[in-house]
mmCIF file of the N, C-alpha and C atoms, coordinates in Angstrom:
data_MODEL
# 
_entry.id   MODEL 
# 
loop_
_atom_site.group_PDB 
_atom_site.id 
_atom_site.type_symbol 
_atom_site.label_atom_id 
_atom_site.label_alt_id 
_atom_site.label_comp_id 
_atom_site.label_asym_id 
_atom_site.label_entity_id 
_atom_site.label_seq_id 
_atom_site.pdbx_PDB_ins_code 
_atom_site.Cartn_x 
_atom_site.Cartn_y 
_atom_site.Cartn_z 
_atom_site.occupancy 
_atom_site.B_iso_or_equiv 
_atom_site.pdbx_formal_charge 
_atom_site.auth_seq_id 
_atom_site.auth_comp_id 
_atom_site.auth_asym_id 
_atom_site.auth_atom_id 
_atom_site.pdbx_PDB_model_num 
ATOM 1   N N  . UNK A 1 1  ? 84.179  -65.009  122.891 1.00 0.00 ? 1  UNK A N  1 
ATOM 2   C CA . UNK A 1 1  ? 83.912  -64.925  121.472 1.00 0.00 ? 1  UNK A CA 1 
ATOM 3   C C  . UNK A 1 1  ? 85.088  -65.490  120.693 1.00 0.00 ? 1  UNK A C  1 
ATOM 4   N N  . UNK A 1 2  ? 85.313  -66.234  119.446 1.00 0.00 ? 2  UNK A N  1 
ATOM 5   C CA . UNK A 1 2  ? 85.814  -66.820  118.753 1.00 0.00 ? 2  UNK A CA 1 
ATOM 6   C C  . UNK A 1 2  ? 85.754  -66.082  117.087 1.00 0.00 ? 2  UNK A C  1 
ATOM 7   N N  . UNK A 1 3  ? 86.956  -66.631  116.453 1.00 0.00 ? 3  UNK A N  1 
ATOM 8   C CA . UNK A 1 3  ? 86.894  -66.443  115.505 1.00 0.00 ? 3  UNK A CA 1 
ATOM 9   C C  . UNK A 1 3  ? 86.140  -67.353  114.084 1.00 0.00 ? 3  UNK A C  1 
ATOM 10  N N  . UNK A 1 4  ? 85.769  -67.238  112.855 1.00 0.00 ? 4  UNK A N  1 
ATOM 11  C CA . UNK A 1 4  ? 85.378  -68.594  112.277 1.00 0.00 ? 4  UNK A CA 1 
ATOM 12  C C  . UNK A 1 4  ? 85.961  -69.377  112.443 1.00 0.00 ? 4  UNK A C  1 
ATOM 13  N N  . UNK A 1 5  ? 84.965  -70.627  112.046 1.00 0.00 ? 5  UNK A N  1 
ATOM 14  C CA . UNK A 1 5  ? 85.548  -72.035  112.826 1.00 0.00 ? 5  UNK A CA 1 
ATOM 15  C C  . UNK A 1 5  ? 86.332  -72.547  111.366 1.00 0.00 ? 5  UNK A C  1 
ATOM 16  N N  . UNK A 1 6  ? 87.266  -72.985  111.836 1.00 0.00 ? 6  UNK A N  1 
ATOM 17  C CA . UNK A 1 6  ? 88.867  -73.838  111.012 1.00 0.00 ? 6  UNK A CA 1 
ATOM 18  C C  . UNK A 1 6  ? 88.700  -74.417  110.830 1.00 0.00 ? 6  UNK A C  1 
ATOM 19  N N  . UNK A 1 7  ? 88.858  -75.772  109.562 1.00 0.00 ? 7  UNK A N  1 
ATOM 20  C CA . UNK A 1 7  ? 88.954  -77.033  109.542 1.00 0.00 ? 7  UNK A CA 1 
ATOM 21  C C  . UNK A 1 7  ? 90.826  -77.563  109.698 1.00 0.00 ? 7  UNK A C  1 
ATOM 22  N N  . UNK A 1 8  ? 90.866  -77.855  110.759 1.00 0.00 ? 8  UNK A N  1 
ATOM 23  C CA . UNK A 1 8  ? 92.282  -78.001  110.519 1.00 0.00 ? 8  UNK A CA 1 
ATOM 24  C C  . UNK A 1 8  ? 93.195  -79.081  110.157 1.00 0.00 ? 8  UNK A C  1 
ATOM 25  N N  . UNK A 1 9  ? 92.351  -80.059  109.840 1.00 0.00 ? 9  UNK A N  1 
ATOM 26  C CA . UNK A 1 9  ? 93.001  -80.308  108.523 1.00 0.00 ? 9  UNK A CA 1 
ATOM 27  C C  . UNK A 1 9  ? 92.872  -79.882  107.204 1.00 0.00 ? 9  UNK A C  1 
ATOM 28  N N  . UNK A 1 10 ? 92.414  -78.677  106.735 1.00 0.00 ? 10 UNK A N  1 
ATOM 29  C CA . UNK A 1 10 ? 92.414  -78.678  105.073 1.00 0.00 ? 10 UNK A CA 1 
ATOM 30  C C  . UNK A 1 10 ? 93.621  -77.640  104.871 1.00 0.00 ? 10 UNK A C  1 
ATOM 31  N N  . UNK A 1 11 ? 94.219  -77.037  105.934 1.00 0.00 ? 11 UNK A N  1 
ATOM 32  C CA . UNK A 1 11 ? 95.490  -76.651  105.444 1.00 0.00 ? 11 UNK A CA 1 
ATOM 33  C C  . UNK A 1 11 ? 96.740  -77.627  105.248 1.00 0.00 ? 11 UNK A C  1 
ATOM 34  N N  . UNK A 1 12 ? 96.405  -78.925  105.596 1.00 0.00 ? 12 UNK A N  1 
ATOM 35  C CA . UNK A 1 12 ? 96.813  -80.087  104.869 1.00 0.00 ? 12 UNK A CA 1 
ATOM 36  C C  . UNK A 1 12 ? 97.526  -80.862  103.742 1.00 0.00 ? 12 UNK A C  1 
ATOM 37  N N  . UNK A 1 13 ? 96.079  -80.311  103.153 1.00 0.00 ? 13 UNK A N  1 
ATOM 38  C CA . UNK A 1 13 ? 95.598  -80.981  102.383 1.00 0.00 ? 13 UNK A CA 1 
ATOM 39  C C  . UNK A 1 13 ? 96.469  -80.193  100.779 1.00 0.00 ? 13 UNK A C  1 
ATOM 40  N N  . UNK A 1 14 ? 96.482  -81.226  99.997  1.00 0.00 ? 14 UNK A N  1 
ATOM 41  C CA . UNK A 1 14 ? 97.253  -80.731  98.872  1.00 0.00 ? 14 UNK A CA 1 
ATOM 42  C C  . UNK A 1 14 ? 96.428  -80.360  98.293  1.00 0.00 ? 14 UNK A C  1 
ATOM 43  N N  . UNK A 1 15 ? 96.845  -79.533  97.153  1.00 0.00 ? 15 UNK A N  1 
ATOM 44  C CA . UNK A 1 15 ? 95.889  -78.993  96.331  1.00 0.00 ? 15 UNK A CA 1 
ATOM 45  C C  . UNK A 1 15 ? 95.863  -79.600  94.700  1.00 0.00 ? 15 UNK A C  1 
ATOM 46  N N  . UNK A 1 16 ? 94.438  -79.341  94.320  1.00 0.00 ? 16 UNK A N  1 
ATOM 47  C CA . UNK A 1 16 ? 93.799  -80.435  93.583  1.00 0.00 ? 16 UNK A CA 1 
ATOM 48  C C  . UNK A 1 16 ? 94.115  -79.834  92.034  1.00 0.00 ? 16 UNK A C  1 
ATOM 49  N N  . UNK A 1 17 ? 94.157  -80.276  91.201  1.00 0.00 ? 17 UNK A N  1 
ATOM 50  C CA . UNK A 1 17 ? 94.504  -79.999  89.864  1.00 0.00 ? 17 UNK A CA 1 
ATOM 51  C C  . UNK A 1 17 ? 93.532  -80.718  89.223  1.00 0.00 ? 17 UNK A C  1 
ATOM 52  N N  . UNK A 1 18 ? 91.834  -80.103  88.918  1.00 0.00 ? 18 UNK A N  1 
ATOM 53  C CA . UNK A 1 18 ? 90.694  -80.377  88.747  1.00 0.00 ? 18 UNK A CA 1 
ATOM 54  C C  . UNK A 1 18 ? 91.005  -81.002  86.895  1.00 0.00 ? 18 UNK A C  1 
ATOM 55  N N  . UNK A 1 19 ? 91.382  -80.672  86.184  1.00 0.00 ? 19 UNK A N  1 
ATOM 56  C CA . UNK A 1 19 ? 92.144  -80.693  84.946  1.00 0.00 ? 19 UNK A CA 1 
ATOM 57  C C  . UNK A 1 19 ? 92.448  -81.771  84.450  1.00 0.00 ? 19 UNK A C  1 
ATOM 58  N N  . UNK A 1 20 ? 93.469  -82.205  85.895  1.00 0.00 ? 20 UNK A N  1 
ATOM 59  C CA . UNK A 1 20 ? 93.887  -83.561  85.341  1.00 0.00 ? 20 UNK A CA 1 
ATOM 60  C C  . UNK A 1 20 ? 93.335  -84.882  85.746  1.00 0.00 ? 20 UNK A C  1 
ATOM 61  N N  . UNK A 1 21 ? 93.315  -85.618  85.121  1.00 0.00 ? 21 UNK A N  1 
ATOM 62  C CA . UNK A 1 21 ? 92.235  -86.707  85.293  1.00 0.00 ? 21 UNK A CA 1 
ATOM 63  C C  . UNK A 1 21 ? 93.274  -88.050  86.113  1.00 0.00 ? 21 UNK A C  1 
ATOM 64  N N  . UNK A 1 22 ? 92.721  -89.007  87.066  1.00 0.00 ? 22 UNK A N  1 
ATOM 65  C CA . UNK A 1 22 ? 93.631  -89.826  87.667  1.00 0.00 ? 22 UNK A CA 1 
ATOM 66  C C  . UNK A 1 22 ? 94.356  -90.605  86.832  1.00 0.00 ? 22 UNK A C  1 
ATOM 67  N N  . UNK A 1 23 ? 93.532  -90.959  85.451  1.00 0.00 ? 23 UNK A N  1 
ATOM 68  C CA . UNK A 1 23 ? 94.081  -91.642  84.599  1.00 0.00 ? 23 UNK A CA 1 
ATOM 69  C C  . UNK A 1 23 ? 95.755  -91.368  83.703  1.00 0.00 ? 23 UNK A C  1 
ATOM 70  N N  . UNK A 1 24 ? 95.515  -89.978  83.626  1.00 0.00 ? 24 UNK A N  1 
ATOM 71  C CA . UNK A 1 24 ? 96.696  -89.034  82.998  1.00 0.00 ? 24 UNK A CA 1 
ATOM 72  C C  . UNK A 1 24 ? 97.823  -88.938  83.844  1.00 0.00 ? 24 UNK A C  1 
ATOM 73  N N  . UNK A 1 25 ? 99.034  -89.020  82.494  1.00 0.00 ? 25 UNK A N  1 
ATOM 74  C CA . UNK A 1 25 ? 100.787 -88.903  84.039  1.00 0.00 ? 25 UNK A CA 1 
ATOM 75  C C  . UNK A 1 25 ? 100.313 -87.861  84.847  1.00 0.00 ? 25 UNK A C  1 
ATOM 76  N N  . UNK A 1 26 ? 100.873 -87.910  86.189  1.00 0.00 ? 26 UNK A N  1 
ATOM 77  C CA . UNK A 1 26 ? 100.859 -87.371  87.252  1.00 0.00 ? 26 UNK A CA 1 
ATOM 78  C C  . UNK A 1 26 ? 101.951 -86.264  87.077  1.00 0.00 ? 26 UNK A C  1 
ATOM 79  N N  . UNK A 1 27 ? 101.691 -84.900  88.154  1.00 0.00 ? 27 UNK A N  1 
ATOM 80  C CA . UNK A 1 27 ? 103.002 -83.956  87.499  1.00 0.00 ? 27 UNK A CA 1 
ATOM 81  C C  . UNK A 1 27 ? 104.104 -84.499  87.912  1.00 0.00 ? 27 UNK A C  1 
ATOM 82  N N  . UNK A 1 28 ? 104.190 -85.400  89.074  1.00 0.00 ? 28 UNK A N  1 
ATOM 83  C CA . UNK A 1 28 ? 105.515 -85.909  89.606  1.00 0.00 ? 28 UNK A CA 1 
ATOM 84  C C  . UNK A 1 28 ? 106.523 -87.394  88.795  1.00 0.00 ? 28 UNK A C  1 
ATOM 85  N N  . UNK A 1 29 ? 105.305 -88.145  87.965  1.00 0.00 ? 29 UNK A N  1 
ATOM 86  C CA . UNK A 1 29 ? 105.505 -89.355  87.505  1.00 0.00 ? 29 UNK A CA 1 
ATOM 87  C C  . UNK A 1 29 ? 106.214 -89.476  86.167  1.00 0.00 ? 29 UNK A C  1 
ATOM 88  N N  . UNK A 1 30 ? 107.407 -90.165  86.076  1.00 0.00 ? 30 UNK A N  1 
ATOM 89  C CA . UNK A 1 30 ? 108.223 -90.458  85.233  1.00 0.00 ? 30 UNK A CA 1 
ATOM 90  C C  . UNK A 1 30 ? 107.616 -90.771  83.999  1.00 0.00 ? 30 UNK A C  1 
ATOM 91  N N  . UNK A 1 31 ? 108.178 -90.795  83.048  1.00 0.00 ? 31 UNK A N  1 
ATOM 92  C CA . UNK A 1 31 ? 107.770 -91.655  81.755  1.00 0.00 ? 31 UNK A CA 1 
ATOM 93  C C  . UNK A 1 31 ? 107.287 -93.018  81.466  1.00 0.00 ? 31 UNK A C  1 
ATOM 94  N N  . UNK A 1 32 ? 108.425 -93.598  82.014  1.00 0.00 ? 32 UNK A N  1 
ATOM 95  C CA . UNK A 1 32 ? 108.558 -95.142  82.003  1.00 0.00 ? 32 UNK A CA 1 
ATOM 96  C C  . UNK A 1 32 ? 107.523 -95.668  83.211  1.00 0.00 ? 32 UNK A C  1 
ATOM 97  N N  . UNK A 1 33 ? 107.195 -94.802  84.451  1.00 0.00 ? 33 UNK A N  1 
ATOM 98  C CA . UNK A 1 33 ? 106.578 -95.470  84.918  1.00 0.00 ? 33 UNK A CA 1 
ATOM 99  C C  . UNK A 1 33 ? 104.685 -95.155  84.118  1.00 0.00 ? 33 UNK A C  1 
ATOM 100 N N  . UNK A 1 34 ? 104.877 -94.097  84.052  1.00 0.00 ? 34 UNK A N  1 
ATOM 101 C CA . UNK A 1 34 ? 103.404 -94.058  83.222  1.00 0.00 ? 34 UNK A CA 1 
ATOM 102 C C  . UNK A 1 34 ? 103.093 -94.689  82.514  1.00 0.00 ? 34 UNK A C  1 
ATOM 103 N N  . UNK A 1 35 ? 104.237 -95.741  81.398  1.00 0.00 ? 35 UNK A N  1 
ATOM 104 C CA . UNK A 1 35 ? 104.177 -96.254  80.474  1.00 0.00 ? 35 UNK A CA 1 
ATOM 105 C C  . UNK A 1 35 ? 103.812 -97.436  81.014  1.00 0.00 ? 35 UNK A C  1 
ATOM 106 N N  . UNK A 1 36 ? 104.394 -97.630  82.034  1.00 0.00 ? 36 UNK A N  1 
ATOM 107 C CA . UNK A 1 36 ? 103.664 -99.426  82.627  1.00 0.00 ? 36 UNK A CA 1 
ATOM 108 C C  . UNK A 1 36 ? 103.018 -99.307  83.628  1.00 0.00 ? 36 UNK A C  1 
ATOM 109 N N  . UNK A 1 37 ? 101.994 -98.361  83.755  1.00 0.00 ? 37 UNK A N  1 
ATOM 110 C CA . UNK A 1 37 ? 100.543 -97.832  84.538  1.00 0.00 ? 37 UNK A CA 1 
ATOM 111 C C  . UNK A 1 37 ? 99.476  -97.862  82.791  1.00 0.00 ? 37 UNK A C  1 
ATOM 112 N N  . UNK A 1 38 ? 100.284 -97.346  81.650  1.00 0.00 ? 38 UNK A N  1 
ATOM 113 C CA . UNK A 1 38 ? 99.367  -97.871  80.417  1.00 0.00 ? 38 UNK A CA 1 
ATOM 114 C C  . UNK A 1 38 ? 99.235  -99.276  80.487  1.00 0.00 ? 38 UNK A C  1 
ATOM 115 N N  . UNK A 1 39 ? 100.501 -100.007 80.673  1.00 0.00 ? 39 UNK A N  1 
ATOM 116 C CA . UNK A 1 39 ? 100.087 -101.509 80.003  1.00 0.00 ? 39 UNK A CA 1 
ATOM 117 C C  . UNK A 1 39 ? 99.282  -101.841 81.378  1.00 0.00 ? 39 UNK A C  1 
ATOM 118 N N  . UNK A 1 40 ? 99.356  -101.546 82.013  1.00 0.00 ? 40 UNK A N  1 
ATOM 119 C CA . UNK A 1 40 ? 98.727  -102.417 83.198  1.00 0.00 ? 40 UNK A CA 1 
ATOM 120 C C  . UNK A 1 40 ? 97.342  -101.989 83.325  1.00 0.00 ? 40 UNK A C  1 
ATOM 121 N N  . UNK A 1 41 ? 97.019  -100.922 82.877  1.00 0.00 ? 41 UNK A N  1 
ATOM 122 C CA . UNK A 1 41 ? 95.560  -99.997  82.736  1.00 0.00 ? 41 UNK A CA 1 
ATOM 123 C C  . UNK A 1 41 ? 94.818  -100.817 81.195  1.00 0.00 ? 41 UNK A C  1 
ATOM 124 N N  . UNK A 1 42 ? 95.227  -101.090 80.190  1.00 0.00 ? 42 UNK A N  1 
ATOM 125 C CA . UNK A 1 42 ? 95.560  -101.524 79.238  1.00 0.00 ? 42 UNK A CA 1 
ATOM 126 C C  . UNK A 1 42 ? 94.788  -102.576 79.114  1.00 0.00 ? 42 UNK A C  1 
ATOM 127 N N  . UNK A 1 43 ? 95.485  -103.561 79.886  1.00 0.00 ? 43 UNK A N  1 
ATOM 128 C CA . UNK A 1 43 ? 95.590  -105.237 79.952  1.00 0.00 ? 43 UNK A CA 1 
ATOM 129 C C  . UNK A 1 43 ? 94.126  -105.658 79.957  1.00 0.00 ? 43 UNK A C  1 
ATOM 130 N N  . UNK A 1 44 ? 93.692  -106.913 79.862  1.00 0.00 ? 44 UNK A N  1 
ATOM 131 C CA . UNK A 1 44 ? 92.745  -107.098 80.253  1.00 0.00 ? 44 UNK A CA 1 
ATOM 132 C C  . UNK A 1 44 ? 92.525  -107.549 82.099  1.00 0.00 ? 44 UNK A C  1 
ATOM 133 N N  . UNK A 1 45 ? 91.301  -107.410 82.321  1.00 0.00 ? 45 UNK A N  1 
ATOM 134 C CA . UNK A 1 45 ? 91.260  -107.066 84.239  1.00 0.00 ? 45 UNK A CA 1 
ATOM 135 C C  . UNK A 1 45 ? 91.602  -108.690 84.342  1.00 0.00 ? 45 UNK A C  1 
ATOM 136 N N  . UNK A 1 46 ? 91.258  -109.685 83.800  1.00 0.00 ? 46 UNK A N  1 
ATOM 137 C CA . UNK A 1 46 ? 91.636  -110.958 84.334  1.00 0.00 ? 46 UNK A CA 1 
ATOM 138 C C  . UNK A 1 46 ? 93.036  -111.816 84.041  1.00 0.00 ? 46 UNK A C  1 
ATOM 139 N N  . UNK A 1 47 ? 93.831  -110.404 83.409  1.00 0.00 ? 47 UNK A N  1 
ATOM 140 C CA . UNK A 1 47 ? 95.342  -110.880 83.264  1.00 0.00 ? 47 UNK A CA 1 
ATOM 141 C C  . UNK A 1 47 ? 96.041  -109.406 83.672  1.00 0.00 ? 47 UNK A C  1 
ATOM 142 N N  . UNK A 1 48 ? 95.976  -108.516 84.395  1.00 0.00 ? 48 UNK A N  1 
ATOM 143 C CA . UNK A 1 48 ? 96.784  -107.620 84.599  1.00 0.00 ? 48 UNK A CA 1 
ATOM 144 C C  . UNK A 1 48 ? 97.477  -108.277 86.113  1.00 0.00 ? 48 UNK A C  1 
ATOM 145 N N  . UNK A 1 49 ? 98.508  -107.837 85.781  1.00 0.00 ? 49 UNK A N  1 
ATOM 146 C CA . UNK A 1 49 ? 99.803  -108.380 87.004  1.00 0.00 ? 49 UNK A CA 1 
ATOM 147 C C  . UNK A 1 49 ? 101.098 -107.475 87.046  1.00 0.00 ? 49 UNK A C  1 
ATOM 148 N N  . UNK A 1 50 ? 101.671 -106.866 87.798  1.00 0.00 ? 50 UNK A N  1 
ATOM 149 C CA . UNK A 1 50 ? 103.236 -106.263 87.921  1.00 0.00 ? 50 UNK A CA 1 
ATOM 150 C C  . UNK A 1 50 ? 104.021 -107.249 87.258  1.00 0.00 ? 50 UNK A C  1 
ATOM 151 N N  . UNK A 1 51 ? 103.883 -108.605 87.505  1.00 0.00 ? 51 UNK A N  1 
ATOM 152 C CA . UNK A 1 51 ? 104.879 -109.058 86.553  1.00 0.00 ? 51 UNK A CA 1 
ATOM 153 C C  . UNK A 1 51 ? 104.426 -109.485 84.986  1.00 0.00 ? 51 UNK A C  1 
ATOM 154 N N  . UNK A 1 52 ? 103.366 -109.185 84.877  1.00 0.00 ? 52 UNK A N  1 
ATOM 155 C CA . UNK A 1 52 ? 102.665 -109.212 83.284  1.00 0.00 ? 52 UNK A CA 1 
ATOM 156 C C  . UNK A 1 52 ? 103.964 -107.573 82.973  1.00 0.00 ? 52 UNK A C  1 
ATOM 157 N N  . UNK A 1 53 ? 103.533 -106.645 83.794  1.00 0.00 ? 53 UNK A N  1 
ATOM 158 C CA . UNK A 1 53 ? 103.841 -105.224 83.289  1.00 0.00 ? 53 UNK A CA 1 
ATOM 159 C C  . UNK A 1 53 ? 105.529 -105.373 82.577  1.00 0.00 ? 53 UNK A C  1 
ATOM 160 N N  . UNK A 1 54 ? 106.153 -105.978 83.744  1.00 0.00 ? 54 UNK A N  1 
ATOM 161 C CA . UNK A 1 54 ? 107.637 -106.294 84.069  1.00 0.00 ? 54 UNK A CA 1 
ATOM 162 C C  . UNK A 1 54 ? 108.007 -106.762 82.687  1.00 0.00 ? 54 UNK A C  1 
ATOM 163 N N  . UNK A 1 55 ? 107.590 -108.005 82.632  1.00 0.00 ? 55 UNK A N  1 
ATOM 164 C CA . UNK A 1 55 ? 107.653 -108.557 81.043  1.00 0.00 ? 55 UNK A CA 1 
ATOM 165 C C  . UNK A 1 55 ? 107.565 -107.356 80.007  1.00 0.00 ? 55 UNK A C  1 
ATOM 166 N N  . UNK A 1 56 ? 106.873 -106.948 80.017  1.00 0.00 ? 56 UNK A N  1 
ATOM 167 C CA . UNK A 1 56 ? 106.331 -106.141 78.490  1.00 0.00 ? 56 UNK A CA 1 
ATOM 168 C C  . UNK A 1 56 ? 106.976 -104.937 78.884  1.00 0.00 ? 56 UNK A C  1 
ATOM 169 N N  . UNK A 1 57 ? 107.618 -104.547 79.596  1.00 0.00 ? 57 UNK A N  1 
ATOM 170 C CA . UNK A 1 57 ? 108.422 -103.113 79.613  1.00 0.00 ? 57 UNK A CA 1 
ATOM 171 C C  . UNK A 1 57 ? 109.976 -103.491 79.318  1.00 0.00 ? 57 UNK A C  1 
ATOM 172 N N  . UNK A 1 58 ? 109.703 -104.740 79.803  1.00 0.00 ? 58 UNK A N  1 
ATOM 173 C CA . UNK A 1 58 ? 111.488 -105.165 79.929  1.00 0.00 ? 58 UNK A CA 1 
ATOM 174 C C  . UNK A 1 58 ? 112.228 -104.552 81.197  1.00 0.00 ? 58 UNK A C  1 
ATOM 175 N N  . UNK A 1 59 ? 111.812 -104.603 82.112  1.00 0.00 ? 59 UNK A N  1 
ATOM 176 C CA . UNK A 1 59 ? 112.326 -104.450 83.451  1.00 0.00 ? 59 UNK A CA 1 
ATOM 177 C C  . UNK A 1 59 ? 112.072 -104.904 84.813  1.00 0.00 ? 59 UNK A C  1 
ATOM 178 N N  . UNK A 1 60 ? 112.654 -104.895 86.076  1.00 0.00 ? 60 UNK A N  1 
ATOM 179 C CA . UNK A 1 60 ? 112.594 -105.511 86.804  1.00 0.00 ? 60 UNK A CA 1 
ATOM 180 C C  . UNK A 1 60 ? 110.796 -105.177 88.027  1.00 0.00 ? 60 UNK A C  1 
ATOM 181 N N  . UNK A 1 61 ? 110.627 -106.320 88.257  1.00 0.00 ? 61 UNK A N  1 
ATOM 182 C CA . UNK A 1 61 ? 109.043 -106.290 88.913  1.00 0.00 ? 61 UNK A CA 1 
ATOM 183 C C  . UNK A 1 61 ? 109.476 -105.604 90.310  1.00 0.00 ? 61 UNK A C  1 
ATOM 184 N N  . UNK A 1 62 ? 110.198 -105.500 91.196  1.00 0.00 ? 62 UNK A N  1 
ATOM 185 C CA . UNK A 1 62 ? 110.521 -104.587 92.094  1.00 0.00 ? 62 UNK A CA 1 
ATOM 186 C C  . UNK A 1 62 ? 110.424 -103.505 91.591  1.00 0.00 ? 62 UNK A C  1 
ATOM 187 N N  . UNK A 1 63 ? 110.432 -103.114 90.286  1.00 0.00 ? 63 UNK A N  1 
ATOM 188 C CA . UNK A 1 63 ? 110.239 -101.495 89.935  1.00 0.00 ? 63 UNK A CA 1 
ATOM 189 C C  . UNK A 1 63 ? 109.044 -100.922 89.909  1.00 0.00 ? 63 UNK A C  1 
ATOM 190 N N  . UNK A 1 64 ? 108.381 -102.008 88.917  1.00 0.00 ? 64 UNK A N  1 
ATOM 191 C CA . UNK A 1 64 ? 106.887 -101.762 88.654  1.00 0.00 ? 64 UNK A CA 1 
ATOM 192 C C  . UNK A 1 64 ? 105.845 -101.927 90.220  1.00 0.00 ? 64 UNK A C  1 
ATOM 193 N N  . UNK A 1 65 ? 106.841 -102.724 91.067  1.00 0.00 ? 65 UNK A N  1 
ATOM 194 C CA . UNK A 1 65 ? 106.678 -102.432 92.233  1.00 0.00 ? 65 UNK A CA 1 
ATOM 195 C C  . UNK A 1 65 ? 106.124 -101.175 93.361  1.00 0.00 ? 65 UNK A C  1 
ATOM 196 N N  . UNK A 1 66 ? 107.438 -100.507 92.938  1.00 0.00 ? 66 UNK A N  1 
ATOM 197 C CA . UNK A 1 66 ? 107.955 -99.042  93.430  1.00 0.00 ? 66 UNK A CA 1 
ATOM 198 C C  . UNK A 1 66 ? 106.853 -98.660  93.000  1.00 0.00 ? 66 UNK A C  1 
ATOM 199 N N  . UNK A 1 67 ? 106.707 -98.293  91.651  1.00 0.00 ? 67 UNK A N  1 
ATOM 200 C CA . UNK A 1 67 ? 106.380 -97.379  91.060  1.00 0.00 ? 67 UNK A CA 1 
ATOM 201 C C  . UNK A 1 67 ? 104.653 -96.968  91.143  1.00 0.00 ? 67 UNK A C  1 
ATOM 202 N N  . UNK A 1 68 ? 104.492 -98.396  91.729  1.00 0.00 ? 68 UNK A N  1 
ATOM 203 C CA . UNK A 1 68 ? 102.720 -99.041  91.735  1.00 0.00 ? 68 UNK A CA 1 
ATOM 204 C C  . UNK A 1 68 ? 102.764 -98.150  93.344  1.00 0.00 ? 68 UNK A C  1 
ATOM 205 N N  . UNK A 1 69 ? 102.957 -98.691  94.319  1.00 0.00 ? 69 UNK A N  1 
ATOM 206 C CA . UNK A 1 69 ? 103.143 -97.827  95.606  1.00 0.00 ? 69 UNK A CA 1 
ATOM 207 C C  . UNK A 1 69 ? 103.343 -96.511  95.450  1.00 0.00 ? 69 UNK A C  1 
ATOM 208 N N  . UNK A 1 70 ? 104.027 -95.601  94.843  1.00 0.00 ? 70 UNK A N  1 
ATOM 209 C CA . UNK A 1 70 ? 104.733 -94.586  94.615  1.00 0.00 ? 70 UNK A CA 1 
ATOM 210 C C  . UNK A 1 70 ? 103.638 -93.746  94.413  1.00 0.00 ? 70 UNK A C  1 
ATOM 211 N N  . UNK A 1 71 ? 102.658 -94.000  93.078  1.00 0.00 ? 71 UNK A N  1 
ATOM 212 C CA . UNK A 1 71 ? 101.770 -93.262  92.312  1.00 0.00 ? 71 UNK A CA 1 
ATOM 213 C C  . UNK A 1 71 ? 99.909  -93.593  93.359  1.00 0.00 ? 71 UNK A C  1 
ATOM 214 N N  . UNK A 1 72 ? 99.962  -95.003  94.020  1.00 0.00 ? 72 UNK A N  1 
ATOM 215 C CA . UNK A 1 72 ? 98.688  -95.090  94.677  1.00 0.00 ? 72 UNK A CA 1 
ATOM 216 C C  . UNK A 1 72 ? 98.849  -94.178  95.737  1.00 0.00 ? 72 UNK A C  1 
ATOM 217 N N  . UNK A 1 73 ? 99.716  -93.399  96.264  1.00 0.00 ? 73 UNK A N  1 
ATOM 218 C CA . UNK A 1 73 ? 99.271  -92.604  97.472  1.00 0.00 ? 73 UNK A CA 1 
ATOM 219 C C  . UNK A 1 73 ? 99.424  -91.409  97.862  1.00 0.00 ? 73 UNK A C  1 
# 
């Protein structure tokens, strides 16, 4: 005899903050990077680019880089 059956991965699994929407800063995500997740959310779809973002924040495209990796996963 056994006990109920486990999913073992959902003790895993992070927990969900139904509230906040994917679109909205993240609880972990900086200012500045939210701010060039706006322009890039923003843009139009047949001109959005990290280095469109780079430009219009005034900073370096290795950041907007980071920051693009950082927040997709």
């Amino acid at each position: 005899m056994s006990g109920p059956k486990v999913d073992r991965f959902s003790r895993r699994l992070p927990k969900v903050d139904r509230t906040r929407q994917q679109w909205d800063r993240q609880e972990r995500e900086g200012s500045e990077a939210y701010r060039a997740f706006c322009v890039y959310r923003e843009s139009d779809v047949g001109e959005r680019s990290y280095d469109r973002v780079a430009q219009q924040i005034r900073c370096a495209i290795q950041l907007v880089k980071r920051w693009a990796l950082f927040t997709s996963g």
